[in-house]
C-alpha positions in Angstrom: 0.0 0.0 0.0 1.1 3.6 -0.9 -0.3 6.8 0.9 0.9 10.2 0.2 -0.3 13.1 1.9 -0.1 16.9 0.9 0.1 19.5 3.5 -2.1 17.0 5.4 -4.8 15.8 2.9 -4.8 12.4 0.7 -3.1 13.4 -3.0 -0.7 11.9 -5.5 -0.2 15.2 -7.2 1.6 18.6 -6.5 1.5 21.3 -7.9 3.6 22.2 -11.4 5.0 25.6 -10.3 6.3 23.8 -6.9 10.1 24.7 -6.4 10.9 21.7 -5.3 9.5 20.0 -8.6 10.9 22.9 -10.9 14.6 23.5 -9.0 14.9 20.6 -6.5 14.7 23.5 -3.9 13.6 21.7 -0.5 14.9 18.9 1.4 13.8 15.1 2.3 14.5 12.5 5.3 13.4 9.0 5.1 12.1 7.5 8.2 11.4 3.6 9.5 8.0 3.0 10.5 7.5 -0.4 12.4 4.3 -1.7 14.1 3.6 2.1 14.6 7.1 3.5 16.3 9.6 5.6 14.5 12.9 5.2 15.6 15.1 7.9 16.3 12.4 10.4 15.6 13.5 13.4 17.4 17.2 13.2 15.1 15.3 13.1 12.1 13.3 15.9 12.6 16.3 17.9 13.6 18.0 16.9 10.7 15.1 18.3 8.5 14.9 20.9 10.3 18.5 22.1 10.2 18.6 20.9 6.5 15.5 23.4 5.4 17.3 26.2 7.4 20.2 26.1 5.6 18.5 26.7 2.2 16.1 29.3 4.4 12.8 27.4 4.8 10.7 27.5 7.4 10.3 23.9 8.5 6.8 22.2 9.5 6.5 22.0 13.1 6.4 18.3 14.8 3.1 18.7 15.6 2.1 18.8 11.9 4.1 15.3 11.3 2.6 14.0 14.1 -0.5 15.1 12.4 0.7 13.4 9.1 1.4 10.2 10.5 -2.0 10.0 12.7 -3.9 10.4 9.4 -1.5 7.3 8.1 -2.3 5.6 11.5 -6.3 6.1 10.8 -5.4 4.2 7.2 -4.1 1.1 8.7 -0.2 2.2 7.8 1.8 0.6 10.7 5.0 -1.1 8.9 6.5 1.7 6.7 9.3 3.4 5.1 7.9 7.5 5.2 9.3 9.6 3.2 9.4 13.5 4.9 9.6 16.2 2.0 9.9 19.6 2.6 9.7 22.4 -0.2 9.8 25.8 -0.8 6.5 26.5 -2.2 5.1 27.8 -5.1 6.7 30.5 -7.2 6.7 31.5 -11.0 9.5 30.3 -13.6 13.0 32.2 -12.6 15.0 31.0 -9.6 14.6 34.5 -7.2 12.4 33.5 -4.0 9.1 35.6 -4.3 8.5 37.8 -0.6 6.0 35.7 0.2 5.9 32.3 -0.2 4.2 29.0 2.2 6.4 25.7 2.2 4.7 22.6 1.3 4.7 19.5 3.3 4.8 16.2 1.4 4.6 12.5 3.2 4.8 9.1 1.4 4.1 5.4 2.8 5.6 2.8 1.2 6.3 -0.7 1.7 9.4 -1.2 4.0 12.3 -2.7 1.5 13.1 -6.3 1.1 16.5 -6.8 2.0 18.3 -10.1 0.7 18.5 -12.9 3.3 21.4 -12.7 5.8 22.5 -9.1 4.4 22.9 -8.5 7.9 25.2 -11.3 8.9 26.9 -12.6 5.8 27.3 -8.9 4.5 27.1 -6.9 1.4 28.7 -6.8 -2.3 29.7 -3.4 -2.9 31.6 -1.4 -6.1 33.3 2.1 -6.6 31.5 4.2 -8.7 32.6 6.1 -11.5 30.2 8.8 -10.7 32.2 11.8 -8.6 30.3 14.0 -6.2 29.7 17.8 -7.4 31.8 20.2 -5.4 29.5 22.8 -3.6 29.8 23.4 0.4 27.1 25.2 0.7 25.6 22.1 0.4 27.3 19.4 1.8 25.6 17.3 4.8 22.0 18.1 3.7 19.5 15.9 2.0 18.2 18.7 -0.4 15.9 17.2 -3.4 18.4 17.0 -5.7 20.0 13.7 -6.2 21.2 13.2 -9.8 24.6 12.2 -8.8 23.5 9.4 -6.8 20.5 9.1 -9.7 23.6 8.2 -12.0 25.8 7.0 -10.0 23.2 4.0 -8.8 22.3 3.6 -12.6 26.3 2.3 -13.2 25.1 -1.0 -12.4 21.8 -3.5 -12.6 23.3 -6.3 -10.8 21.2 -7.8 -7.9 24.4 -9.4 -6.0 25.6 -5.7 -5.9 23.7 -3.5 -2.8 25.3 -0.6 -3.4 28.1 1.6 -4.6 30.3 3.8 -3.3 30.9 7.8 -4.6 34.1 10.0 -4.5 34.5 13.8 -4.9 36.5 15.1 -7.4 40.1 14.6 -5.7 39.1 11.2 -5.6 38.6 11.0 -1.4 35.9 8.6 -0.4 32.3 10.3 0.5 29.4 7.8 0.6 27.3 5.2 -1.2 24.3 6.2 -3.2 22.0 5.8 -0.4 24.2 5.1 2.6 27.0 6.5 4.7 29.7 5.0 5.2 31.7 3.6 8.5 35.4 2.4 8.8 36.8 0.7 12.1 40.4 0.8 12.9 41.2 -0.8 15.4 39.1 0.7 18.3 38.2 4.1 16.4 35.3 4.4 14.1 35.9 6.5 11.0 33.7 7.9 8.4 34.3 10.5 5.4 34.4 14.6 6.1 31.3 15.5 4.5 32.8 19.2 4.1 31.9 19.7 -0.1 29.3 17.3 -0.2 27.3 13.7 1.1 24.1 13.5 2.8 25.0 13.6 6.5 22.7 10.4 7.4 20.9 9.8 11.4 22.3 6.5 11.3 26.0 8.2 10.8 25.4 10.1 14.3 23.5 7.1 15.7 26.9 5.4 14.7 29.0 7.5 16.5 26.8 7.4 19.7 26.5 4.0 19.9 30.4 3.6 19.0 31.0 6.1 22.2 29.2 3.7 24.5 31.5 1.1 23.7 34.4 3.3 24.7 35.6 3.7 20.6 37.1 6.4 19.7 35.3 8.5 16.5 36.5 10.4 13.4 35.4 12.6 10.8 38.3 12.3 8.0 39.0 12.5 4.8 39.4 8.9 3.5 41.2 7.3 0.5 40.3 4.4 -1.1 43.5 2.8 0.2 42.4 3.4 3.5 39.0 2.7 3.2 40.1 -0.8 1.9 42.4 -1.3 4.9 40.1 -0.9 7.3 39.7 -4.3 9.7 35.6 -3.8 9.4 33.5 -1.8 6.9 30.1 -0.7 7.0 27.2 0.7 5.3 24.8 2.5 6.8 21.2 4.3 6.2 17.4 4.8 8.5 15.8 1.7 6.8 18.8 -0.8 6.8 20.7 0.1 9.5 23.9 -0.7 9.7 25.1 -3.5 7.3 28.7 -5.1 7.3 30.3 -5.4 3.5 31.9 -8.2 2.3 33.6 -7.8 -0.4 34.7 -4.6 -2.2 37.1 -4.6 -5.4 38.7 -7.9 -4.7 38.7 -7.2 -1.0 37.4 -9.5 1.8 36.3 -8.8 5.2 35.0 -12.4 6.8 32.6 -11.4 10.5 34.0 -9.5 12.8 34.6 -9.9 16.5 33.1 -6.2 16.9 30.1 -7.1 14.7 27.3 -8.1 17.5 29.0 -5.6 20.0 28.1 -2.4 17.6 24.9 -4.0 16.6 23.8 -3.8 19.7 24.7 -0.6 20.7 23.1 0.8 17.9 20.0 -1.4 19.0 19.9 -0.5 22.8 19.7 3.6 21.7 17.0 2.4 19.2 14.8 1.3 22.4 16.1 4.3 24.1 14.8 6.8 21.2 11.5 5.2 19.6 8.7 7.7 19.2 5.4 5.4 19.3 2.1 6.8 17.3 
């Protein structure tokens, strides 16, 4: 089943001379819906909310989502992936912001994905892209609405044995995969990429890093070669609806389980239970 709500109210449609339709100009989070709780809902609506701000949009308020996902509730929706879409507004053609403008508020339900069995314990297949990231800082760590480098970077390959693939920036230093962030241990410090000209900076990266705290890790933000990134004694992939998921193999590299595996895993589970919003 698919719902979609705009600003509140049952439609499939949005209006053409919506910015985000006509210049990508809003932002998104996706959110993991099961038997009616939402982990980590408080981080994704700060995420949003700092994402909007930064292209200067007025985000809804949590009451309105809470009012979104009630009206889902009434429909029967309790196992979901929802999709959070913020835009500008309406405007006419021409990029300049009008004075006055009202944001619109888009949610979609969707089925929750169908992740191959044992993903999660035997790990993932994973390739470099030749896609690079576009260079602008303004930019970097938001999930603003437009995605055509991951669009064509994900579009390099159809394989079903491959879950996902990995993006660069333009000097070649390791950023994320098309629809996940991405996590390095070495030794007892977890690393992930500097996000500082581009990437999505993803909840389950800072759920990472909390979780890796609790188990006394040390944590990073670097910039990270491919060299290094293959190096690393454990890699993972991480996004809201997967979690985190070990890879396997990599450009002829080979990680078997890891000691850590089950310890980070958990960690990541026990502030899941701490930080579930139930509706």
């Amino acid at each position: 089943m698919i719902l979609r709500l705009v600003n509140g109210v049952a439609s499939d449609t949005v209006n053409l001379a919506d910015r985000g339709f006509q210049f990508g100009d809003g932002v998104f989070r996706t959110l993991k819906m099961v038997d009616g709780k939402v982990p980590f809902w408080l981080r994704h609506l700060d995420k949003l909310t700092h994402d909007a701000a930064i292209l200067g949009i007025e985000a809804p308020s949590a009451k309105e989502w809470r009012a979104d996902i009630a009206v889902l509730r009434a429909q029967g929706v309790r196992d979901a992936a929802l999709k959070f879409v913020v835009t500008r507004g309406e405007s006419l053609r021409g990029y300049a912001v009008p004075d006055v403008i009202k944001p619109n508020r888009v949610v979609q339900a969707t089925p929750l994905p169908q992740y191959p069995a044992g993903l999660h314990e035997d790990g993932a297949v994973v390739r470099w892209c030749d896609t690079r990231a576009s260079w602008q800082p303004k930019l970097a760590g938001i999930k603003h609405l437009n995605r055509l480098d991951n669009v064509l970077a994900r579009n390099e390959w159809h394989d079903p044995a491959i879950f996902e693939g990995l993006i660069s920036d333009r000097d070649g230093a390791v950023l994320e995969g098309t629809m996940s962030n991405i996590l390095l241990l070495e030794g007892k410090m977890l690393v992930t990429p500097k996000l500082e000209t581009a990437g999505v900076a993803g909840v389950m990266r800072d759920v990472a890093f909390a979780a890796a705290a609790t188990l006394g890790w040390q944590v990073n933000e670097i910039h990270i070669t491919p060299e290094r990134l293959l190096r690393a004694s454990r890699l993972w992939l991480c996004n809201s609806l997967a979690g985190p998921v070990p890879v396997r193999e990599l450009a002829g590299r080979h990680w078997e389980p890891h000691a850590n595996d089950m310890q980070f895993v958990h960690a990541i589970k026990q502030l899941e239970e701490d930080e579930t919003e139930c509706f």
